[in-house]
C-alpha positions in Angstrom: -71.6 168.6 -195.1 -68.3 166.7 -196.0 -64.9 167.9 -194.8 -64.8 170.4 -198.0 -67.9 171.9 -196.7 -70.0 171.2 -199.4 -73.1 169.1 -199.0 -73.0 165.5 -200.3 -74.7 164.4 -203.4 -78.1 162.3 -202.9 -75.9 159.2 -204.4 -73.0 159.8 -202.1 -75.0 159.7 -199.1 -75.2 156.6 -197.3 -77.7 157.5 -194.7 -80.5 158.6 -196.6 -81.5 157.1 -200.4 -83.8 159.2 -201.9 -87.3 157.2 -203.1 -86.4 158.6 -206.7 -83.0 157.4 -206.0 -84.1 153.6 -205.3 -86.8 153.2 -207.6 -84.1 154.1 -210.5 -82.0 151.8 -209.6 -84.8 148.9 -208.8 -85.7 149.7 -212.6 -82.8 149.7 -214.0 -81.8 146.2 -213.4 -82.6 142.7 -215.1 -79.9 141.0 -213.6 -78.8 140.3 -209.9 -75.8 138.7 -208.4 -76.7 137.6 -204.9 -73.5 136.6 -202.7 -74.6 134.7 -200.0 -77.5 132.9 -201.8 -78.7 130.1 -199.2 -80.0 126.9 -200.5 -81.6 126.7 -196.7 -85.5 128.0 -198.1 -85.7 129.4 -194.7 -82.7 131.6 -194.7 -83.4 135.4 -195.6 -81.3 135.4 -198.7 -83.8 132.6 -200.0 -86.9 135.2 -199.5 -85.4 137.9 -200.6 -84.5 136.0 -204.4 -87.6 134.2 -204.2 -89.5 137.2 -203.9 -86.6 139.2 -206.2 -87.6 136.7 -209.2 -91.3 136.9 -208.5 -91.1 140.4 -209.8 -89.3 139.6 -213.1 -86.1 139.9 -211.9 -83.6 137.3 -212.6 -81.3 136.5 -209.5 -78.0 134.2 -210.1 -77.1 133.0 -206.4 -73.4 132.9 -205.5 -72.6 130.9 -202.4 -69.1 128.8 -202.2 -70.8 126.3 -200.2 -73.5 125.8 -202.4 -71.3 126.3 -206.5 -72.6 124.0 -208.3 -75.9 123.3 -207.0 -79.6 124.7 -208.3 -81.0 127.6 -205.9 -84.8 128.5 -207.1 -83.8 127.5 -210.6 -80.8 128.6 -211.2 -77.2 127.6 -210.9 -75.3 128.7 -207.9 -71.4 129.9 -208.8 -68.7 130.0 -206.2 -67.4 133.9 -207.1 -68.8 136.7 -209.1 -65.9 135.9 -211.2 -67.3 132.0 -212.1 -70.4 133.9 -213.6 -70.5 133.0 -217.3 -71.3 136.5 -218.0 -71.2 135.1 -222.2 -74.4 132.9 -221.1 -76.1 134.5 -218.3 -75.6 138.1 -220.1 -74.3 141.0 -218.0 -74.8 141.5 -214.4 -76.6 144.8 -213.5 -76.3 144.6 -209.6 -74.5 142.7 -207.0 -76.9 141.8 -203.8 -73.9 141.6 -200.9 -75.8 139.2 -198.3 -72.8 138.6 -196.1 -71.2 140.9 -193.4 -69.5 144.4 -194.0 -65.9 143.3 -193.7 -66.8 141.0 -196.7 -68.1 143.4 -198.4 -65.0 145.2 -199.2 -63.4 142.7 -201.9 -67.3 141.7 -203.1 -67.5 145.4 -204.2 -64.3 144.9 -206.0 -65.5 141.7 -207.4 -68.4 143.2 -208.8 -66.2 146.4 -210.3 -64.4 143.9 -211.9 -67.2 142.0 -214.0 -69.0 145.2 -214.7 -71.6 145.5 -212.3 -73.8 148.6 -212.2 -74.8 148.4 -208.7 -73.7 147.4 -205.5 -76.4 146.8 -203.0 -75.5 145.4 -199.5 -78.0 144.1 -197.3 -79.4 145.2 -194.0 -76.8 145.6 -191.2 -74.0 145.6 -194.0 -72.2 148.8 -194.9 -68.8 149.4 -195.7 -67.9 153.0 -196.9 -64.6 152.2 -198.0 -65.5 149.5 -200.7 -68.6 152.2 -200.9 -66.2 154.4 -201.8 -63.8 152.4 -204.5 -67.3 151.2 -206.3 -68.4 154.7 -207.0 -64.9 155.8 -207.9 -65.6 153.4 -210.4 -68.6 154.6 -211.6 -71.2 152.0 -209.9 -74.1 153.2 -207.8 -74.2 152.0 -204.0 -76.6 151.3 -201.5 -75.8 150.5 -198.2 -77.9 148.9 -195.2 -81.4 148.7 -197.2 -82.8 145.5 -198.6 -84.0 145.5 -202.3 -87.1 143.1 -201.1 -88.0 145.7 -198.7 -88.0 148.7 -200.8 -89.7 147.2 -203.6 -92.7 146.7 -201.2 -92.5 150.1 -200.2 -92.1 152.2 -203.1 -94.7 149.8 -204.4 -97.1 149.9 -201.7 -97.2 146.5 -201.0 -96.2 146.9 -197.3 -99.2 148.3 -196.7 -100.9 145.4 -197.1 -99.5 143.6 -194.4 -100.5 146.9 -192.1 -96.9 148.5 -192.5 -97.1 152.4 -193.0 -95.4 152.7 -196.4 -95.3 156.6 -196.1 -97.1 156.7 -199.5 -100.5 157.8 -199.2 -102.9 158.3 -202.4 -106.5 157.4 -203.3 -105.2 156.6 -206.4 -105.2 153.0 -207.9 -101.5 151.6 -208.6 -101.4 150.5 -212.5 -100.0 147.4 -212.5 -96.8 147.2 -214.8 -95.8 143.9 -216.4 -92.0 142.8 -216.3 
């Protein structure tokens, strides 16, 4: 219940995504902004986009550090602002891979160019920029990892032995992207 006494909406509630909730929004996008795109191939953010464009998804890595150079073929911009958003077309959801304080004016950022999504990694979370992106309009997830949830609505976890708390004798169809 929030302070009105009313319960929150499944959106609005940052402790629990619904699978419904996350498998809208993992179909709903094309386009990913990741901030905090490593160029280090053993850094997380580097699995996580590598495995990101493995499913069809196309992931533009923005890293200060790194503007200007080629992350798992494509070109790395220092803000979401140096997107070409005229050549790269528009960006659907932001991918926050650096810490929750940070977060804050990366959600703004990604208000700003016309994101649809903000997503922010494990361990990040920051409920006021939560807060200004859905004011806005945008759909947030906090503290969950699109990599991760793929697998699991997917039921590709459970191929590594992980219990993906989907459970069906039923073959998956596989869906091109």
């Amino acid at each position: 219940m929030d302070q009105a006494g009313s319960a929150p909406s499944a959106e609005s509630d940052h402790d629990f995504y619904a699978d419904g909730l996350l498998r809208r929004v993992l179909a709903g996008v094309r386009t990913i902004a990741m901030v905090g795109a490593s160029p280090d191939w053993n850094r997380p953010s580097s699995f996580v986009m590598t495995y990101l464009q493995s499913k069809g998804y196309r992931v533009i890595p923005v890293n200060p550090k790194a503007a200007g150079q080629t992350i798992n073929g494509e070109r790395c911009y220092a803000s979401l602002a140096d997107i070409p958003l005229a050549e790269t077309g528009p960006i659907d959801m932001v991918d926050i891979f650096r810490n929750s304080a940070a977060a804050g004016p990366i959600a703004d950022a990604a208000i700003a160019i016309g994101a649809k999504v903000v997503w922010m990694q494990l361990g990040v979370r920051n409920d006021a920029a939560a807060a200004r992106a859905e004011a806005a309009g945008l759909t947030v997830i906090m503290n969950r990892c699109p990599k991760i949830e793929w697998g699991r609505l997917h039921g590709e976890l459970s191929w590594g032995g992980f219990n993906s708390r989907i459970i069906t004798s039923k073959r998956r169809r596989l869906v091109e992207r």
